[in-house]
BATI-410283 format. One record per residue (C-alpha): residue in three letters; x, y, z. Coordinates in steps of 0.05 Angstrom, whole numbers. Layout:
BEGIN
ATOM     r        u        v        w
ATOM   ALA        X        Y        Z
...
***
This chain:
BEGIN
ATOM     r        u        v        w
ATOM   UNK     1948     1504     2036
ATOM   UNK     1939     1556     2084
ATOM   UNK     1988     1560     2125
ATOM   UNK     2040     1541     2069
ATOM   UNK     2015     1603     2026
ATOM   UNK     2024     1643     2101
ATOM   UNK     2099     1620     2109
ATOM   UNK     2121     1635     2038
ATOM   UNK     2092     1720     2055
ATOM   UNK     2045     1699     1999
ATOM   UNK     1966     1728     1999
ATOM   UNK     1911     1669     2005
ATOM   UNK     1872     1663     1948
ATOM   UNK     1812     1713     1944
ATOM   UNK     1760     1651     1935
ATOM   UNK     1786     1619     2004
ATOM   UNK     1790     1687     2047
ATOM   UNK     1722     1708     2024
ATOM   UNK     1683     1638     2037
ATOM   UNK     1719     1638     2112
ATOM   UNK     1689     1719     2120
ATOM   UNK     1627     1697     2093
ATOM   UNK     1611     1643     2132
ATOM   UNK     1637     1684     2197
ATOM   UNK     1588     1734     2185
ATOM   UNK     1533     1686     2171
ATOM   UNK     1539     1658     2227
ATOM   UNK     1544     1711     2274
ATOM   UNK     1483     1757     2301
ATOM   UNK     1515     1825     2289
ATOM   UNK     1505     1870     2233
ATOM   UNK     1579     1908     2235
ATOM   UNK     1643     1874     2220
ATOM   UNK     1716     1894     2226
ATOM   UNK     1753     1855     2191
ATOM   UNK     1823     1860     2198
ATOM   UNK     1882     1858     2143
ATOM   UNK     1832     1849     2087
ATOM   UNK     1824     1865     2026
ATOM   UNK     1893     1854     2021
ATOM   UNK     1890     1863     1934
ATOM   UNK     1846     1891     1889
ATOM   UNK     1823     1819     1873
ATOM   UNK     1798     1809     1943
ATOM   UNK     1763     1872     1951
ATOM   UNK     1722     1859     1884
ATOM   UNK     1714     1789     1905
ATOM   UNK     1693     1811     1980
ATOM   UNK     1649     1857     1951
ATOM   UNK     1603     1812     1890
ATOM   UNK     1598     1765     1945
ATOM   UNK     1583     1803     2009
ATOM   UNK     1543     1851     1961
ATOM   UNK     1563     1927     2001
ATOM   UNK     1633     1965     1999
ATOM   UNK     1650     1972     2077
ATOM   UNK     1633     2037     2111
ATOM   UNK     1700     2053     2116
ATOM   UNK     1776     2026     2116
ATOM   UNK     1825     2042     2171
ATOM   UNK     1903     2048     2138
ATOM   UNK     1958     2045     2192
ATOM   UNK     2017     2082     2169
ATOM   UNK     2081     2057     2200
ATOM   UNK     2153     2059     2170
ATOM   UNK     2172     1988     2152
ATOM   UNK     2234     1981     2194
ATOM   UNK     2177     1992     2260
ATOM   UNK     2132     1936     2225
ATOM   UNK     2200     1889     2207
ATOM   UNK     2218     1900     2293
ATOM   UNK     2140     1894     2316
ATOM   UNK     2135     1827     2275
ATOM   UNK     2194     1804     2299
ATOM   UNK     2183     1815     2376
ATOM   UNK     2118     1784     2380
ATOM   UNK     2146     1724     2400
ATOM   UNK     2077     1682     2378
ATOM   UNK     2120     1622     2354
ATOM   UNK     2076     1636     2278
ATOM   UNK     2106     1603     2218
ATOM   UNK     2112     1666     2182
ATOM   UNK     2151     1706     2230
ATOM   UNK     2223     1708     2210
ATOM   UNK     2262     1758     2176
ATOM   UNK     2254     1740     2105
ATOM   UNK     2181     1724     2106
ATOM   UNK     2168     1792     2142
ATOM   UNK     2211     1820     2081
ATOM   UNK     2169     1787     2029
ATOM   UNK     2094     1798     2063
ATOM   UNK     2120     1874     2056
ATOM   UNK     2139     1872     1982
ATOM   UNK     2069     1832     1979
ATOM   UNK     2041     1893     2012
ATOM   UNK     2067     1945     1973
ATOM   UNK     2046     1919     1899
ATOM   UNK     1979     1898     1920
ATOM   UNK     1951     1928     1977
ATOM   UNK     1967     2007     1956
ATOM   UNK     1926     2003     1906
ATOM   UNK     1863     1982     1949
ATOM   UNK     1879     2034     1997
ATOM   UNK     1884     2084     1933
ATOM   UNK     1811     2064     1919
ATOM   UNK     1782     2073     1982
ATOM   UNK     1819     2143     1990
ATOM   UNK     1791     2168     1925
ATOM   UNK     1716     2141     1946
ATOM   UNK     1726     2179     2011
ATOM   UNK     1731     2119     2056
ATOM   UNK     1801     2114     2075
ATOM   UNK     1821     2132     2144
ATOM   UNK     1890     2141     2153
ATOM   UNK     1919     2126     2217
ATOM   UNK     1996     2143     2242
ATOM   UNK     2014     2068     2276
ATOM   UNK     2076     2097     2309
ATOM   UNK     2080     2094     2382
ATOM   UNK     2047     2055     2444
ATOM   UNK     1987     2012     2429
ATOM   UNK     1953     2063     2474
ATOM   UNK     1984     2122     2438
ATOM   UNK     1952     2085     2373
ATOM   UNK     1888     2071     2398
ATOM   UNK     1870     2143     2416
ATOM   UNK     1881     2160     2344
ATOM   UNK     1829     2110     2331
ATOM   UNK     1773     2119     2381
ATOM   UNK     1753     2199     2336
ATOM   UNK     1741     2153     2278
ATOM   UNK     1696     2109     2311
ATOM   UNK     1661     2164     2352
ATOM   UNK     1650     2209     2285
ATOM   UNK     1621     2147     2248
ATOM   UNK     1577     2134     2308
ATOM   UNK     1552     2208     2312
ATOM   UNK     1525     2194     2239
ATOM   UNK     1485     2138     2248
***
């Protein structure tokens, strides 16, 4: 059910995602998660949060123009079901009606980071790291 939900660009349903993070982070000894690509709708992130019982500390947002995604996605060559043209098309369509919203909510409570994805992976990560190193000055 997975995977088929995957090819068609479709979102898993909340109940599934949140049961698979749950039991991750029950099972695991550390007490900070990133968790990437999720919430992906405002379902899941009222769903991740009755369940996990917190709002996370904070949400990263890459920013990159869609044709850069459509190419990236494309050129990862990792032989995934869901990585052809139209499926790329539909996950961003997906993206845009449900997961603004989320990243609306988190912006208004303060939380949202927003980070330019353009460039290297290198060039991407150094935009990162001040995120991490402010949050890490706090606690």
């Amino acid at each position: 059910m997975i995977l088929n939900t995957i090819k068609e660009g479709k979102i898993v349903p909340s109940e599934v995602t949140v049961k698979l993070i749950g039991k991750a982070i029950k099972s695991s000894e550390n007490d900070r998660f990133l968790i990437d690509g999720f919430p992906r709708s405002e379902e899941n992130r009222v769903a991740y949060e009755r369940v996990v019982g917190t709002e996370p500390d904070f949400v990263l947002f890459f920013d990159c123009p869609e044709e850069e995604m459509v190419k990236r996605v494309l050129n990862r060559n990792q032989g995934r079901v869901d990585d052809n043209i139209f499926t790329v098309k539909e996950r961003l369509k997906v993206f845009t009606a449900l997961n603004l919203p989320v990243i609306k909510y988190y912006s208004e409570k303060g939380k949202l980071y927003k980070i330019d994805a353009t460039g290297t992976e290198d060039e991407i990560f150094e935009r990162v790291r001040p995120v991490f190193a402010a949050l890490r000055a706090k606690n």
